[in-house]
C-alpha positions as CSV (number, residue, x, y, z in Angstrom):
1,X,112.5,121.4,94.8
2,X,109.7,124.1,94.4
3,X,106.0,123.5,94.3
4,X,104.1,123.9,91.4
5,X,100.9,123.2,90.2
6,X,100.0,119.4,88.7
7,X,97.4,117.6,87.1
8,X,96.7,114.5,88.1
9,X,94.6,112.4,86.1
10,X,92.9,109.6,87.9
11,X,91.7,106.8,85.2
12,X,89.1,104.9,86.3
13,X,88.5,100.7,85.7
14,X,86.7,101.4,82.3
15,X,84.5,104.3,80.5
16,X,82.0,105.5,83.3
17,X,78.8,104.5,81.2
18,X,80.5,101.0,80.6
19,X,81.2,100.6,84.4
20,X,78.0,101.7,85.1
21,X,75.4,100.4,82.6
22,X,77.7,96.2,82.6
23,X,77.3,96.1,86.3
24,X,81.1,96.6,87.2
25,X,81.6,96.9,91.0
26,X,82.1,100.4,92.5
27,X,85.5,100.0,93.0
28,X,86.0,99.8,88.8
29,X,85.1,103.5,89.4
30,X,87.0,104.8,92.5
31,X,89.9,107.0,92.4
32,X,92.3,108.9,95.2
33,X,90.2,112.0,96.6
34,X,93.2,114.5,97.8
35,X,90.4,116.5,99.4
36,X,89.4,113.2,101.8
37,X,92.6,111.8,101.9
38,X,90.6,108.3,100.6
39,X,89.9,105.8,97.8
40,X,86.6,106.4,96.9
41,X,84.1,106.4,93.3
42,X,83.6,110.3,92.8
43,X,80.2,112.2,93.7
44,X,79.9,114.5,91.1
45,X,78.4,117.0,93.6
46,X,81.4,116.6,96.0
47,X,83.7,117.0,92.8
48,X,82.2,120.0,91.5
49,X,82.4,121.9,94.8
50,X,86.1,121.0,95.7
51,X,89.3,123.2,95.2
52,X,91.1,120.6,93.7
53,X,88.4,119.7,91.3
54,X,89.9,119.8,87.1
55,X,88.1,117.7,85.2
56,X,85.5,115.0,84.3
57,X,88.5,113.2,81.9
58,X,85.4,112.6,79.1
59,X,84.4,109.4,80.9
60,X,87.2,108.1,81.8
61,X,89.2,109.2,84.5
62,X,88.8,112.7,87.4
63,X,91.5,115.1,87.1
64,X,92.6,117.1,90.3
65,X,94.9,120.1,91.0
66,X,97.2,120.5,93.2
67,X,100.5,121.7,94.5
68,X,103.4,119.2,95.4
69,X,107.7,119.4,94.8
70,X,108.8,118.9,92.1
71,X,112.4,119.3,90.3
72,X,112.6,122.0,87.8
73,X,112.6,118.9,85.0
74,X,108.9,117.3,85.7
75,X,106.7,117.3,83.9
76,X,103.1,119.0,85.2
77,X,100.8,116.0,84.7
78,X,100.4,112.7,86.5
79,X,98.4,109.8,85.5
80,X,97.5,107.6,87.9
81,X,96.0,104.6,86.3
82,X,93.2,102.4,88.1
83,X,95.1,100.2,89.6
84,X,97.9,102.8,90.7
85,X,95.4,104.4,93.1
86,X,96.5,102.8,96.4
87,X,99.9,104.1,95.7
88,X,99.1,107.9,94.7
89,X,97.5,107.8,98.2
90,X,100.4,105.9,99.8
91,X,102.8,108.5,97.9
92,X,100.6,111.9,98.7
93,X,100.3,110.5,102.7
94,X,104.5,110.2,102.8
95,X,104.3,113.9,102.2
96,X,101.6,114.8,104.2
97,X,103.3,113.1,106.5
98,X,107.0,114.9,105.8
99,X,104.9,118.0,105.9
100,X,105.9,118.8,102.4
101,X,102.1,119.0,101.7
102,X,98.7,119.6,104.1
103,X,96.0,116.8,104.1
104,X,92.3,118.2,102.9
């Protein structure tokens, strides 16, 4: 495998103003940070000053850059939906922890 660039597109619970302005919970909004290794809702000011920062996702999700294996077949984009975001961090920490990637 060789490592190439990917986007990964992190979907938030519902469209940010929605979340926001219908009183959804914080966790409607949180997504896997690569950068802190943790679930977390997005500070735009952290997100705007990270290297892995791609994208607001108009509302609806934070896109992230990064590079990870993949087989010469994949494709370059990963959506993670909402409720996928325990297992992008569960899958990104099994290499971190095969040393296929670095944490931060």
């Amino acid at each position: 495998m060789t490592k190439k660039l990917i986007r990964h597109i992190n979907f938030i619970g519902h469209e940010i103003n929605q979340s926001i302005e219908d009183g959804y919970p914080e966790s409607d909004r949180e997504v896997y940070c690569k950068k802190l290794h943790t679930i977390k809702e997005p500070d735009e000011a952290d997100c705007m000053n990270c290297p892995y920062f791609g994208g607001m996702g108009q509302g609806t999700a934070h896109e992230c850059v990064w590079e990870e294996p993949v087989d010469i077949s994949s494709k370059l984009v990963r959506y993670i939906e909402h409720k996928d975001r325990q297992k992008e961090m569960m899958r990104v920490s099994e290499m971190i922890d095969a040393g296929v990637i670095q944490k931060g």
